[in-house]
N, C-alpha and C positions, 0 to 999 in steps of 0.2 A: 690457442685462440679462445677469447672468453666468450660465454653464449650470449647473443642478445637480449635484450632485456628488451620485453613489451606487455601489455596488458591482454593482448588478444590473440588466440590461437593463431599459426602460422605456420603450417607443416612445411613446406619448401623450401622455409628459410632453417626450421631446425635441419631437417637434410643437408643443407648447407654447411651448415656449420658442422654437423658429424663428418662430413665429406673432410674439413677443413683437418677435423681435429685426428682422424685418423691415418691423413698419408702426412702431418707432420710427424710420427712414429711410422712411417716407412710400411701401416698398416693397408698392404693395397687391396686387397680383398675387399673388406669390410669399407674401406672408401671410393672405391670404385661402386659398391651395391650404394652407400648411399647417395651417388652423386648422381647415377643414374634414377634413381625417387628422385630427388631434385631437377632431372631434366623433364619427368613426368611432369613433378606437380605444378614447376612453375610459370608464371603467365611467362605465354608464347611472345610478348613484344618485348619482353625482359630478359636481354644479351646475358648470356653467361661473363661475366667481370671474367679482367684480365688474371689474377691472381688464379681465379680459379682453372681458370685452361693451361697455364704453367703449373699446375700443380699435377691438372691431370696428363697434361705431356709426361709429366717426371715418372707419374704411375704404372704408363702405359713402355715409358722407354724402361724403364727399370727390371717388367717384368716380361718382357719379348715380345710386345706387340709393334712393332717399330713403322708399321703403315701408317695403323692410327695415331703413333709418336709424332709422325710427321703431321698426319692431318691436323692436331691440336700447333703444331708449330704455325701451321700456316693460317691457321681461326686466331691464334694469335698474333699473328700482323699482321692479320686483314684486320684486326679490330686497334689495335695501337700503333702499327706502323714504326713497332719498335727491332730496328733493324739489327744491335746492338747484341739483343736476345735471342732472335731467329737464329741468327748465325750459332750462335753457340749454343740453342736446342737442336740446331741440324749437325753440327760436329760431333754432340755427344750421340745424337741417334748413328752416325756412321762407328763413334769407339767403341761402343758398349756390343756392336759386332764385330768388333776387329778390326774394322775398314782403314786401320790407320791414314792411309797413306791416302783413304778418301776422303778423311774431315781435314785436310792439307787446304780444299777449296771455301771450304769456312770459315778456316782459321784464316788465308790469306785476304778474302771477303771483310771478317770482321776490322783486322790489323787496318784495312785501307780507311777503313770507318774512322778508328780509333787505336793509335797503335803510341797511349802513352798508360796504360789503365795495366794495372798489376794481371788483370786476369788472361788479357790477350797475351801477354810474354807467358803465362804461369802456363796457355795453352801451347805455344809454341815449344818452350822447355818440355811439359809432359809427353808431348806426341813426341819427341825425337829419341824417347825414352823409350817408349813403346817399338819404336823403330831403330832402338839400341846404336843410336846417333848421337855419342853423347858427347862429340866437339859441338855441332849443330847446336845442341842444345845448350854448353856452355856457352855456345855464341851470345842465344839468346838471354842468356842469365845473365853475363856480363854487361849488354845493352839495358838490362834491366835495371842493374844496381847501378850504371851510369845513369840511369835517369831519372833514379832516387836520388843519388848525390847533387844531382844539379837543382833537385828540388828541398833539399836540406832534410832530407828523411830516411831514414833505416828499412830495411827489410823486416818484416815479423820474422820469424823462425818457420822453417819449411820444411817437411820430409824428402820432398821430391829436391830441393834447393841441393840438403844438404847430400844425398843420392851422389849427385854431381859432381860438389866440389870432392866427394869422399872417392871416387873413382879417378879422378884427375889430381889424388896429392893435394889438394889444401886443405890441409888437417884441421887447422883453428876453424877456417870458415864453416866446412864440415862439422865440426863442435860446435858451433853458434846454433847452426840450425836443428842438427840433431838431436841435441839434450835440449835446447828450448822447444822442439815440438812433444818430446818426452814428455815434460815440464807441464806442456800446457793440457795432454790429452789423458795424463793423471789427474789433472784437477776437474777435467767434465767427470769423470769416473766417481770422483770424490765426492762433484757436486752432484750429484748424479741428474745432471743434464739430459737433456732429447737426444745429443749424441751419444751416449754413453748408454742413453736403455733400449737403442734400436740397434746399438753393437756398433758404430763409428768408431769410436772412441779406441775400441779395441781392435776393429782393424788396421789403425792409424798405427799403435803399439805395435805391431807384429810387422809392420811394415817398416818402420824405425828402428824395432830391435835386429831383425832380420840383417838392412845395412849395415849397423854397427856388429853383426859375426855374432851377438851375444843369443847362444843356444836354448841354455834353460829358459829365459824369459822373449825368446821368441817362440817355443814350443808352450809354455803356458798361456800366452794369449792365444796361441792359434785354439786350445783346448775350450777357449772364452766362447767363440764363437760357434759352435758347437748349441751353446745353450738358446743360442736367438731362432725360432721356428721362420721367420721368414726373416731374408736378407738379399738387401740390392744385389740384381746383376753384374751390375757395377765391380763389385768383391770380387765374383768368380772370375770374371775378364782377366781383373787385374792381378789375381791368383796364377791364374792360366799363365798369361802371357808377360806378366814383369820382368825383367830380369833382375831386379832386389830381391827376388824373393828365390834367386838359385842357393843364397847359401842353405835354405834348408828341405829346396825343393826335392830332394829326393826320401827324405826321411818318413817316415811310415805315417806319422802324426801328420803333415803337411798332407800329405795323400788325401789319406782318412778325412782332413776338413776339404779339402777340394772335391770328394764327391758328396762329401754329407751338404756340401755349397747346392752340388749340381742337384741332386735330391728335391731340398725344399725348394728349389728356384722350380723345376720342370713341376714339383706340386703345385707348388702358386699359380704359373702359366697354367695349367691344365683345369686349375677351380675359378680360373676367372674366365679362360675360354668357355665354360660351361654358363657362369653368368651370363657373359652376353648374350650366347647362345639363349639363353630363355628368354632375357628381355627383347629377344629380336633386335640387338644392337650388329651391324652389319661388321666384319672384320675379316682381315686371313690371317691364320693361325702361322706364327713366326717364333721361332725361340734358335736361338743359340746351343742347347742342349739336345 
């Protein structure tokens, strides 16, 4: 985000803007302390923008506050009435604890809204995955890519796509998507992209090499992420509880990053439970760990 340009001092708006600039690097710490200066400094008639209470949902669901997740979900449709969104900040607040089988009321929620949009099928396929459902889920892939073709359009390339067709035998399709997500999450790396320097990039790798069985370079990206000091909840979840990720789940190196996951995630939660705590921001303390 680039900083505003003005002529006259405006501390609530630079808060703003640090706020912005540090949870697009997945930095929740340090944008959570500035967002909170920004809810000091700024005039009281001036709504916190939608942007910014999706951003701090993402902060708070990411790092195990999942009340307050919710409370930003609902300051966020109380101010946009964007129902489209709610639903799918209130699914992710149910996956990122496990609840699978409780973001099922969101995702069927959203689908009624909107059920021709890549992401509400992308949600039904991943949760059946989670719930190792994976006719279910080609159900929904298949309804997926029928409603690309009736709209004369392709699928991009997908790790979770290609998951599917590589457990049910379609080998080409499983190639499509697999080496074209390879493909594309080498070149954030290259470019070295916001995915690639907050560690996406390479969880996407480990999660792709992992399906395709290939050993050495699912252990060297697992070793990647290692180097990144804070990293979404998100990862651990889906470390935990994937099933792509048995070919290498018992191996020593797999271990080794799933607690070094659990490690800096229960740091994170624990120096931001401490922030609030001094601003007197009201919370109960929730983590996964």
């Amino acid at each position: 985000m680039r900083r505003p340009l003005r002529t006259e001092p405006n501390p609530f708006v630079d808060y703003e803007w640090e706020t912005f600039s540090y949870l697009e690097y997945d930095n929740y710490f340090e944008g959570l302390k500035s967002y909170l200066k920004y809810l000091e400094l700024k005039p009281p008639e001036l709504d916190v923008s939608a942007v910014m209470l999706n951003e701090v949902f993402r902060a708070f669901n990411e790092t195990g506050f999942y009340e307050l997740a919710r409370s930003y979900a609902e300051k966020y449709l109380t101010l946009t009435q964007d129902y489209d969104r709610y639903y799918y900040q209130m699914l992710m607040v149910e996956r990122w604890q496990g609840n699978y089988r409780a973001e099922q009321k969101y995702i069927y929620r959203w689908w009624e809204l909107d059920n021709s949009s890549t992401s509400t099928y992308f949600s039904w396929v991943s949760n059946y995955i989670y719930l190792n459902k994976l006719d279910s889920a080609y159900h929904y892939l298949q309804l997926l890519e029928a409603d690309r073709q009736r709209k004369g359009q392709n699928l991009s390339p997908n790790t979770v796509y290609g998951y599917v067709y590589m457990k049910l035998g379609q080998k080409s399709e499983a190639e499509y998507h697999l080496k074209g997500s390879l493909s594309y999450w080498k070149k954030n790396i290259k470019l070295k992209t916001p995915n690639a320097q907050k560690g996406t990039a390479y969880f996407w790798l480990v999660l792709t090499y992992s399906i395709l069985e290939d050993g050495p370079n699912t252990i060297k990206h697992l070793e990647y992420l290692k180097e990144f000091s804070t990293l979404n909840n998100s990862y651990y979840t889906d470390l935990k509880d994937l099933s792509c990720f048995d070919f290498v789940r018992n191996t020593p190196e797999f271990q080794s990053v799933l607690k070094h996951l659990e490690k800096v995630n229960r740091k994170e939660h624990r120096r931001i439970a401490r922030l609030l705590k001094q601003q007197g921001y009201p919370f109960s303390q929730e983590t996964n760990w």
